[in-house]
C-alpha positions as CSV (number, residue, x, y, z in Angstrom):
1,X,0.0,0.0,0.0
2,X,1.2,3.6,-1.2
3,X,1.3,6.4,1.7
4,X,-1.4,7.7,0.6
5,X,-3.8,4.5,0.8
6,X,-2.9,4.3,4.0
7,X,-4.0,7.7,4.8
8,X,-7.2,7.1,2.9
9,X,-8.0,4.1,4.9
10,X,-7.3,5.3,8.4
11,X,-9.3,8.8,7.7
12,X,-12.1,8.1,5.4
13,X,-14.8,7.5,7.9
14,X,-14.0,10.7,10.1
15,X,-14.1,12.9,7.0
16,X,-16.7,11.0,5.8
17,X,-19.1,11.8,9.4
18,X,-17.2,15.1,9.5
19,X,-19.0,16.1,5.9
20,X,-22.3,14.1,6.6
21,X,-22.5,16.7,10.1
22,X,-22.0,19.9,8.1
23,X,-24.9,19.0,4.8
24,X,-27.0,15.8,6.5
25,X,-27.2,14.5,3.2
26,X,-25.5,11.3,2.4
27,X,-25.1,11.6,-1.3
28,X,-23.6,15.1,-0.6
29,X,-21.0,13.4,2.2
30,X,-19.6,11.2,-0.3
31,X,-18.9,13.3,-2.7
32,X,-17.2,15.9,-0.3
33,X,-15.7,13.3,1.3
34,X,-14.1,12.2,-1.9
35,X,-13.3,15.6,-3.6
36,X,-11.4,16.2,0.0
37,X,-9.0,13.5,-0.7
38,X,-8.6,14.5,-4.0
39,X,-7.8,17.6,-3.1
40,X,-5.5,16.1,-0.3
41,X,-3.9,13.9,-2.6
42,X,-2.8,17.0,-4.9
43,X,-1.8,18.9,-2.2
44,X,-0.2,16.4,-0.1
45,X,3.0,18.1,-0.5
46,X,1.7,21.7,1.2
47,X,1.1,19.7,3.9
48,X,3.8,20.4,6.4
49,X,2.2,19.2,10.1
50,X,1.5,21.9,12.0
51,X,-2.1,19.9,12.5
52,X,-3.4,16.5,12.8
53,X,-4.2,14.6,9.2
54,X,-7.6,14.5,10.3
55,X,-7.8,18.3,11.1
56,X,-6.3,19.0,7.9
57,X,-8.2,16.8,6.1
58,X,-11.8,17.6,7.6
59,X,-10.5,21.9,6.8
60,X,-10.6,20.6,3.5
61,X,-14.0,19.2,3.2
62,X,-15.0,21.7,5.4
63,X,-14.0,24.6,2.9
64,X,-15.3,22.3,0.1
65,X,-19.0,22.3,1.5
66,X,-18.8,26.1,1.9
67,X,-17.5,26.1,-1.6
68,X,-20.6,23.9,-2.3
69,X,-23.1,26.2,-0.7
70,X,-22.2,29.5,-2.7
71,X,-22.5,28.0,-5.3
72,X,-25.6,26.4,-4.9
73,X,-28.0,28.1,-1.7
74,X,-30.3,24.8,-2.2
75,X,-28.0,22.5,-0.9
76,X,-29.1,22.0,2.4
77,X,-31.1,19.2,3.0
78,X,-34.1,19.7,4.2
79,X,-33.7,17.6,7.8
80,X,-30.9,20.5,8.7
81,X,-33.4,23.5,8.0
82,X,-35.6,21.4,10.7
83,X,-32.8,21.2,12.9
84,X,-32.6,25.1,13.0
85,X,-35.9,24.9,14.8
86,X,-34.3,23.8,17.7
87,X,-31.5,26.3,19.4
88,X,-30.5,25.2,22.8
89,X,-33.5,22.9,23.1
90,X,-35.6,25.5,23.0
91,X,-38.7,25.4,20.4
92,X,-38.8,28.8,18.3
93,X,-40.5,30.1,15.6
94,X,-39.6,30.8,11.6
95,X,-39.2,34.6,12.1
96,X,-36.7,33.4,15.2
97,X,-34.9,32.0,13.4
98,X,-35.0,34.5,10.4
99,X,-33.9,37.1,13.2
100,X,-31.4,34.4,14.2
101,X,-29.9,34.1,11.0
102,X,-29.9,37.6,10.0
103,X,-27.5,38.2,13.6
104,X,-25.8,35.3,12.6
105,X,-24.6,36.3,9.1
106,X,-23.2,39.9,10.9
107,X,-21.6,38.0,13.5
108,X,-17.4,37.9,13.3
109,X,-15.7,35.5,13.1
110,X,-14.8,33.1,14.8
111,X,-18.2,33.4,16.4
112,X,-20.4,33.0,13.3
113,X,-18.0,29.7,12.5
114,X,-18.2,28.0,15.6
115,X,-21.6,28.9,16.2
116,X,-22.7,27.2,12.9
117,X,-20.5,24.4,13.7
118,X,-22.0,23.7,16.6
119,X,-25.9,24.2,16.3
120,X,-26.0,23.2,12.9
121,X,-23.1,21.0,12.3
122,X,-23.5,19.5,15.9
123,X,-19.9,19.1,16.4
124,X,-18.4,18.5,19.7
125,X,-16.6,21.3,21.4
126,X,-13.4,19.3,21.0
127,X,-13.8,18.8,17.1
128,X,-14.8,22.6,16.9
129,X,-11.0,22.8,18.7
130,X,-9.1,21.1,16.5
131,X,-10.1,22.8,13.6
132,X,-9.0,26.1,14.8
133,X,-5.9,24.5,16.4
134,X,-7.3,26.2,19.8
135,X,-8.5,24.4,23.6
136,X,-11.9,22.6,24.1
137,X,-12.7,26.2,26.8
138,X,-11.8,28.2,23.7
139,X,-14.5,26.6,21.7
140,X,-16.9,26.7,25.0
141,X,-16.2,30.2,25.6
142,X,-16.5,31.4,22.2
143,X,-19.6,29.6,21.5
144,X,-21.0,31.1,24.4
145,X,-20.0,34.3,23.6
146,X,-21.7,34.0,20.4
147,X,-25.1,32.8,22.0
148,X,-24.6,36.4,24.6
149,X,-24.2,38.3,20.6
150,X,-27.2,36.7,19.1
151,X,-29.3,36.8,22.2
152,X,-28.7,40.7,22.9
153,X,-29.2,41.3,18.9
154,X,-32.9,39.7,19.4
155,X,-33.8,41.5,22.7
């Protein structure tokens, strides 16, 4: 096995979850999932460790669903507009959320990021972590600062 087989066989399933968290859409996870280690597998050389593989790799698909989404608004499927219903396990209603994601979309980053990747991507705090290379109470923090933004934005 070549280098990069290996690399594809130890990672595939965390990019693989990793993308099917971010567009809830099967179809849409393996095709992120394997444009990611294209994309790896031509870049392979830029990568020069300062992160884990699997950080690196699930940056990748995560800037490839992005990529995804400008492209084409209607990718979402519809079980993740559902999810939106629910913020904090509290039931709200459609102009909520509309005021929700209007606050959201002024939000800086890395608020707007981690606060999307947590509510809508359901991430862990520790995944949230490693992808910005930071501590689990970095993500905690700054998630919660981003609730306090939103919150005081629809008060």
């Amino acid at each position: 096995m070549t280098d990069f087989e290996v690399i594809y066989s130890d990672y595939f399933s965390d990019v693989y979850k990793y993308a099917l968290s971010l567009c809830h859409n099967e179809t849409l996870a393996e095709e992120i999932t394997q444009e990611t280690f294209f994309k790896a597998l031509k870049g392979i050389d830029n990568f020069k460790g300062q992160c884990k593989m699997r950080v690196w790799l699930c940056q990748i698909a995560k800037n490839i669903y992005f990529s995804i989404c400008q492209k084409n608004k209607d990718t979402r499927d519809k079980s993740q507009e559902d999810k939106i219903e629910c913020i904090e396990q509290k039931l709200i209603n459609k102009e909520t959320v509309w005021e929700i994601h209007k606050k959201l979309h002024f939000l800086d980053e890395p608020y707007k990021e981690v606060f999307t990747l947590r509510v809508f991507g359901e991430l862990p705090f520790l995944q949230i972590a490693e992808l910005f290379g930071k501590t689990e109470s970095w993500a905690r923090v700054t998630f919660h600062r981003a609730k306090i933004k939103i919150k005081e934005g629809l008060d």
